[in-house]
C-alpha positions as CSV (number, residue, x, y, z in Angstrom):
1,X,0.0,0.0,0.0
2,X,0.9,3.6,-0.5
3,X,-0.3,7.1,0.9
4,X,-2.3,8.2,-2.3
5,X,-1.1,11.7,-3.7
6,X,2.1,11.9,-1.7
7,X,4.1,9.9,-4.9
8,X,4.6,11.1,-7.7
9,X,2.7,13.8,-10.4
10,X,0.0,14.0,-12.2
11,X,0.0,13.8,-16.3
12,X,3.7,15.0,-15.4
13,X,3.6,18.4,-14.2
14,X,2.0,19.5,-10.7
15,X,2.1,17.0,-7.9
16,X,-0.4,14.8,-7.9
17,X,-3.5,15.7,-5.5
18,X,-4.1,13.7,-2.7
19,X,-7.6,11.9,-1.8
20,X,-9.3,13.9,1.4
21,X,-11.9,12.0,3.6
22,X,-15.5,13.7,2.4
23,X,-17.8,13.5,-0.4
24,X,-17.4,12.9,-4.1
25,X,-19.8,12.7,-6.8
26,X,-19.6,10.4,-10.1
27,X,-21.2,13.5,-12.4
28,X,-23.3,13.4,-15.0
29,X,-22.9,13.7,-18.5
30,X,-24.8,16.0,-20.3
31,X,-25.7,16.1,-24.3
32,X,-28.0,18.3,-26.5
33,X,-31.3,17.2,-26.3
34,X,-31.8,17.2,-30.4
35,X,-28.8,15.9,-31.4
36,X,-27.1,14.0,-28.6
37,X,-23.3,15.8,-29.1
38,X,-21.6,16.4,-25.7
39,X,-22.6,19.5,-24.6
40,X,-19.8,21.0,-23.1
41,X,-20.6,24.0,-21.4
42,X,-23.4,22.3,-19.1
43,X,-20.8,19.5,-18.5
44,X,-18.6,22.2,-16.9
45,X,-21.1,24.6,-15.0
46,X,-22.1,20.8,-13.4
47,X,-18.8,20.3,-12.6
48,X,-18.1,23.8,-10.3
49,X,-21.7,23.9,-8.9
50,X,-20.5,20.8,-7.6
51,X,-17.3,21.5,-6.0
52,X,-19.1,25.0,-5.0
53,X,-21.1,22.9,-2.8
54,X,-18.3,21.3,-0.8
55,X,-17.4,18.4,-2.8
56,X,-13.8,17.1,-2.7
57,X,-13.6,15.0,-5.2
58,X,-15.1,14.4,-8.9
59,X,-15.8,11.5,-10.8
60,X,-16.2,11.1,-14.8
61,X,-17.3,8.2,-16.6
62,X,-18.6,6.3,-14.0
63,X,-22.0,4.8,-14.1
64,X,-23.5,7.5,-13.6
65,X,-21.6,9.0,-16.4
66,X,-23.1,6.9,-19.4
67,X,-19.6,6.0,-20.4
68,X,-20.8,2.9,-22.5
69,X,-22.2,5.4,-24.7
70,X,-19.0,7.7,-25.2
71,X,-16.4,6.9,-27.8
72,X,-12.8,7.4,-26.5
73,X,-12.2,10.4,-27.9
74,X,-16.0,11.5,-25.9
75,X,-14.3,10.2,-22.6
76,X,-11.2,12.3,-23.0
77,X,-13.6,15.8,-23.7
78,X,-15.6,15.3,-20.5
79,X,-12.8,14.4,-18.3
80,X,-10.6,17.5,-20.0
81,X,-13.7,19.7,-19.5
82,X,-14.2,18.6,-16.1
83,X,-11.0,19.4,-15.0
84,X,-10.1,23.0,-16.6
85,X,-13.4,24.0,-15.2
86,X,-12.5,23.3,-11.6
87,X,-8.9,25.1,-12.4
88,X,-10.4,27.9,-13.7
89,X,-13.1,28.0,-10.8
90,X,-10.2,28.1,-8.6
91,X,-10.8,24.2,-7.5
92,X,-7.5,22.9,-8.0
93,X,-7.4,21.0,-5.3
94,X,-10.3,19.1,-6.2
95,X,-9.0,15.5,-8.0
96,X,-11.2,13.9,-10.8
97,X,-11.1,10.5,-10.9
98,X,-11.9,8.8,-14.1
99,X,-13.8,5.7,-15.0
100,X,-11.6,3.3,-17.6
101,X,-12.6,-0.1,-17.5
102,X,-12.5,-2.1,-20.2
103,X,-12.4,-6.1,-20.6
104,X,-8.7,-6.7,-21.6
105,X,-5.4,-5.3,-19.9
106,X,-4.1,-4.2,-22.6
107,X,-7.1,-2.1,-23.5
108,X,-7.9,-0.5,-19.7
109,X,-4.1,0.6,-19.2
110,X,-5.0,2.8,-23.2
111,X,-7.1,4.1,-21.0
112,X,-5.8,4.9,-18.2
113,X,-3.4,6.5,-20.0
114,X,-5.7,8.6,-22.1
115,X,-7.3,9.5,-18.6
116,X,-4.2,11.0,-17.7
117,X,-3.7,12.5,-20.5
118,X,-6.7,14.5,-19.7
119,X,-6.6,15.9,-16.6
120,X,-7.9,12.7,-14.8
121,X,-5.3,11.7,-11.6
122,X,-7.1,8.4,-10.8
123,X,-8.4,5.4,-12.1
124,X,-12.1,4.0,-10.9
125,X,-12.4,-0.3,-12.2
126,X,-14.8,-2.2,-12.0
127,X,-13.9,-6.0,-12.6
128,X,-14.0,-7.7,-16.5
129,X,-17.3,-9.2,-16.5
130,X,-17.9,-10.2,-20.4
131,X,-16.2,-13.6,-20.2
132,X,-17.6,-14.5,-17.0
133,X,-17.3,-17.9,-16.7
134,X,-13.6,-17.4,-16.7
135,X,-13.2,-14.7,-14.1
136,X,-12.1,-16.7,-11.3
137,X,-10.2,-14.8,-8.5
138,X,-6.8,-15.9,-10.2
139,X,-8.3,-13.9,-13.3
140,X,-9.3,-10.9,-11.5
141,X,-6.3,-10.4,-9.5
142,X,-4.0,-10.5,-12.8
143,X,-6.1,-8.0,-14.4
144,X,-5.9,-5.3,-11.3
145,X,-2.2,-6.0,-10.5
146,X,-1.8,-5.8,-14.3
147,X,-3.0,-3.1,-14.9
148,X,-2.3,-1.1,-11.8
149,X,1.7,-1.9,-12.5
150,X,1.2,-0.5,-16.4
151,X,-1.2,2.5,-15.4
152,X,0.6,5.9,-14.8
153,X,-2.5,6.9,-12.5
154,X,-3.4,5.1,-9.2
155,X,-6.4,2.5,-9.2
156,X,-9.7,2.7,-7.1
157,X,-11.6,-0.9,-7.3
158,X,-15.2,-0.8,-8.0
159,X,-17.2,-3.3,-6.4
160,X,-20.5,-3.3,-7.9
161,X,-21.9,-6.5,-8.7
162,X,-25.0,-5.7,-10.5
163,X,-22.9,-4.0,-12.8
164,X,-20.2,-6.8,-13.6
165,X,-22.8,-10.3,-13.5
166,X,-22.7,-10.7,-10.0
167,X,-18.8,-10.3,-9.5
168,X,-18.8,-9.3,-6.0
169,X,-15.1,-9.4,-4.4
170,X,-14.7,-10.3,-0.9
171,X,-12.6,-8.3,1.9
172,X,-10.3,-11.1,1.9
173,X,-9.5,-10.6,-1.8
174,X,-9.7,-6.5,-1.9
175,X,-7.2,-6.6,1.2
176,X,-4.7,-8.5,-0.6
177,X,-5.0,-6.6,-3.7
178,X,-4.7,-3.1,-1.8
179,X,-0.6,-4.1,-1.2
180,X,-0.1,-3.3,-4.7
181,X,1.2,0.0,-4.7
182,X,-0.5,1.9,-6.8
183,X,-3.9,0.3,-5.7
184,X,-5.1,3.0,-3.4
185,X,-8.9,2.6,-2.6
186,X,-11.8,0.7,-3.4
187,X,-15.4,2.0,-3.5
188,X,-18.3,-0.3,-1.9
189,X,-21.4,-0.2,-4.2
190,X,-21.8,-3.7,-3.2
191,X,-23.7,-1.8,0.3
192,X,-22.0,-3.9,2.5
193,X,-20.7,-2.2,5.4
194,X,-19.0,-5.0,7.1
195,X,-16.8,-5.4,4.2
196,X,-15.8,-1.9,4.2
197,X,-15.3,-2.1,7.9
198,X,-12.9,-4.9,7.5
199,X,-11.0,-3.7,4.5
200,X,-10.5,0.0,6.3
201,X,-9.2,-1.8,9.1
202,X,-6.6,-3.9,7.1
203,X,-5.3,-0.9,5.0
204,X,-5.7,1.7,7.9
205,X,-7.4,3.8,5.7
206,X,-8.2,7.1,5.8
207,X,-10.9,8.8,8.3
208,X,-12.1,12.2,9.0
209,X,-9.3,12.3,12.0
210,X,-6.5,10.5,10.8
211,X,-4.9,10.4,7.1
212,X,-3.9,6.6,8.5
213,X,-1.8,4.8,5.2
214,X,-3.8,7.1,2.7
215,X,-6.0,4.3,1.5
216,X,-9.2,5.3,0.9
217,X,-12.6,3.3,1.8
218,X,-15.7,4.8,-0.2
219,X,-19.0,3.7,0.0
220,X,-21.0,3.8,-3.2
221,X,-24.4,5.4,-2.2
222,X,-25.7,8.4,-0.3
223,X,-28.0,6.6,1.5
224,X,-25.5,4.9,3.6
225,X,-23.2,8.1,4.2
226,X,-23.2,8.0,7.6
227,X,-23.2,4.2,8.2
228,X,-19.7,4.6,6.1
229,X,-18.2,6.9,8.5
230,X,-19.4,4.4,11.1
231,X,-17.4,1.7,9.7
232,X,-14.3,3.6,9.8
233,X,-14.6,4.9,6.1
234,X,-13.0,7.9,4.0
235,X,-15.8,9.1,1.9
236,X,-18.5,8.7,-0.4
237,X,-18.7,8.2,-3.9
238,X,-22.7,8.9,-4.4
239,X,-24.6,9.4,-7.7
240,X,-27.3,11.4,-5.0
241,X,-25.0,13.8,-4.6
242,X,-25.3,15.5,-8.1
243,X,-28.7,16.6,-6.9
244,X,-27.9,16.5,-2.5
245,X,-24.7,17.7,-2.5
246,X,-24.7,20.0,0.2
247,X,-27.0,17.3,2.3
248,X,-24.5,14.3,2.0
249,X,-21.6,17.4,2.9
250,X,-23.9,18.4,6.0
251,X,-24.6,14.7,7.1
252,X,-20.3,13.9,6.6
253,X,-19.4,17.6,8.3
254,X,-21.7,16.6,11.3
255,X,-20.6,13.1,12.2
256,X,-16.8,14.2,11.7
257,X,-17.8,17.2,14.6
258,X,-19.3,14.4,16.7
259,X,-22.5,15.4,16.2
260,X,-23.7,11.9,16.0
261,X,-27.8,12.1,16.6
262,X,-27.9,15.3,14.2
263,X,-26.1,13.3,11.7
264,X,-28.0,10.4,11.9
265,X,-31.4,12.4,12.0
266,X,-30.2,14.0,8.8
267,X,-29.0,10.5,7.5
268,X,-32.4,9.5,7.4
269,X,-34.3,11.9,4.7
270,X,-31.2,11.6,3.1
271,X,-32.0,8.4,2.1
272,X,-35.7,8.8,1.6
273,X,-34.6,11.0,-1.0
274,X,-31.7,9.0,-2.3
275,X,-33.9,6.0,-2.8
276,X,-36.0,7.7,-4.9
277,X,-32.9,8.9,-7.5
278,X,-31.5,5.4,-7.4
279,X,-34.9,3.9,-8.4
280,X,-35.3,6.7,-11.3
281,X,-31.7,5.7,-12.3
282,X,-29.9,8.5,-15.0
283,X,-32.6,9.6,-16.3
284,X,-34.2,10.5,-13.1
285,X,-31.2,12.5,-11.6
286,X,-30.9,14.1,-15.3
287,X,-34.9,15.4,-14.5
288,X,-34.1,15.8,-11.2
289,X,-31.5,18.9,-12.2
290,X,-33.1,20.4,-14.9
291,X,-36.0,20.9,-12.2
292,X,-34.5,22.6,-9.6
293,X,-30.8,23.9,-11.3
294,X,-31.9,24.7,-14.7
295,X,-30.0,22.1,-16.9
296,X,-30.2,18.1,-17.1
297,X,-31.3,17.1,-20.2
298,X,-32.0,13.5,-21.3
299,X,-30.3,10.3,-21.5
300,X,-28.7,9.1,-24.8
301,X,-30.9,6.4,-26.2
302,X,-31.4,3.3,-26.1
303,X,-31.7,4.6,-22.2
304,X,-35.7,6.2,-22.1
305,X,-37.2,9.4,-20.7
306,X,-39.0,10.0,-18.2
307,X,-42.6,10.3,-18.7
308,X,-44.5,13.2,-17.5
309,X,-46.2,10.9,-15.0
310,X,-42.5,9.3,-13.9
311,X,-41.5,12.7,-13.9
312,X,-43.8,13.8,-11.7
313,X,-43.2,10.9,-8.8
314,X,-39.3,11.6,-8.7
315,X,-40.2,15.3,-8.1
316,X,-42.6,14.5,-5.6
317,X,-40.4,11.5,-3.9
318,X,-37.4,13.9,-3.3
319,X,-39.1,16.9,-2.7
320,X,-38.7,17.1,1.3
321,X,-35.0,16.5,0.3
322,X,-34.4,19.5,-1.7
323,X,-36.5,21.8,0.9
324,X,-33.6,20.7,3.1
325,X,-31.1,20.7,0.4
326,X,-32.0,24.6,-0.6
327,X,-32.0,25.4,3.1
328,X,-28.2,24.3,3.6
């Protein structure tokens, strides 16, 4: 294991920035809504409301961020985009890690290295899942000490099993990958907070009140924000917190002051209103910020709209969340 951020540079210039304890967001993508091109400027305006709100970290082309519908050359916009927004916003300090998973080695450490290439200082990888019969642990731990050893970006594993066919890697496995070196975290979409707890423990990872080895425990939802912290986690990577941001902030800012019962009180419409954006998926959240920010758009197909109807019961399933949300 390593202290993420303390080790060498990013893309080769300024040192690379280290992962703080808080909350991070895997952003949207945006595209016109006639014509389904990237639409740039929204993609940045997303990116500094985001970081305005207290976010310390970014993520592009995660799940959230459609990138099975990007080309490569896509992938490396949004991620460039992302990050000269923040450095012109004065968020320099604010990382972007980048989604680059693809089946083969050789074709995830291309692009890893286009990801650094574009302003992205970490890698986020979810296990090869096409060939599934043949992804036994032996398999798996190849590819992330693989590619970890040929990427010029630290890793992040992404355990999310209904994205990969059921691949769901155990603490025991995650523990011994995280001695690789340039393996420094692992985010828990999986929602199991005993497994967090035990791989936080083995790497001594980082909590609101120590930095520890630098390793970095995330839990993959909003609605389990403060059960994270419980477990001794670093932060949360939450697709809720393109809409909540300054809620899932609030409820990590809390907990870290010891305000436990305020935290936990504020836990719980949190995830009333998280619940509702993970059931309404992209094109929910996408609804969800052209109602209340101004911008949002649509899905690119084959993913479907919301109807006015679906529309409607998002709206009126978070709506006690963004009373609170506009209050903060």
């Amino acid at each position: 294991m390593t202290s993420n951020g303390t080790n060498g540079t990013a893309n080769g210039a300024k040192p690379r920035t280290p992962l703080r304890d808080g909350i991070y967001a895997p952003t949207m993508t945006f595209f016109n809504p006639e014509t389904e091109e990237l639409d740039i400027p929204t993609i940045r305006k997303h990116a500094v409301r985001l970081a305005e709100a207290g976010l310390v970290g970014l993520v592009t082309m995660g799940s959230n961020g459609e990138a099975v519908h990007l080309s490569r050359e896509e992938k490396a916009a949004v991620t460039r985009a992302t990050r000269e927004a923040l450095d012109e916003a004065g968020f320099r300090d604010v990382p972007v890690i980048v989604g680059t998973s693809e089946q083969s080695i050789r074709g995830t450490i291309e692009l890893c290295k286009e990801a650094a290439a574009a302003g992205g200082e970490y890698s986020l990888l979810v296990p090869p899942s096409y060939y599934r019969y043949a992804m036994n642990e032996d398999a798996l731990y190849e590819y992330f000490t693989s590619v970890a050893s040929g990427s010029p970006i630290p890793i992040i594993l992404y355990n999310y099993p209904g994205a990969v066919a059921g691949i769901d890697m155990d603490s025991d496995f995650m523990i011994r990958l995280a001695q690789h070196p340039n393996i420094v975290g692992a985010k828990f979409t999986c929602g199991n907070t005993g497994k967090l707890t035990r791989v936080a423990l083995a790497t001594n990872a980082v909590t609101p009140k120590s930095r520890g080895s630098g390793w970095m425990a995330f839990g993959g939802m909003a609605d389990f924000t403060a059960q994270t912290l419980a477990s001794g986690g670093s932060g949360i990577i939450a697709g809720g917190a393109n809409v909540l941001p300054k809620t899932c902030v609030r409820v990590w800012k809390l907990w870290s002051e010891g305000k436990l019962e305020e935290a936990i009180e504020l836990q719980k419409k949190l995830s009333k209103g998280d619940w509702v954006l993970t059931k309404a998926a992209i094109p929910g959240t996408k609804a969800a910020i052209e109602e209340h920010y101004g911008y949002g758009g649509y899905p690119r197909k084959p993913l479907q709209r919301l109807s006015e109807a679906g529309r409607k019961q998002v709206m009126d399933g978070i709506a006690e969340s963004i009373k609170m949300e506009k209050s903060l």
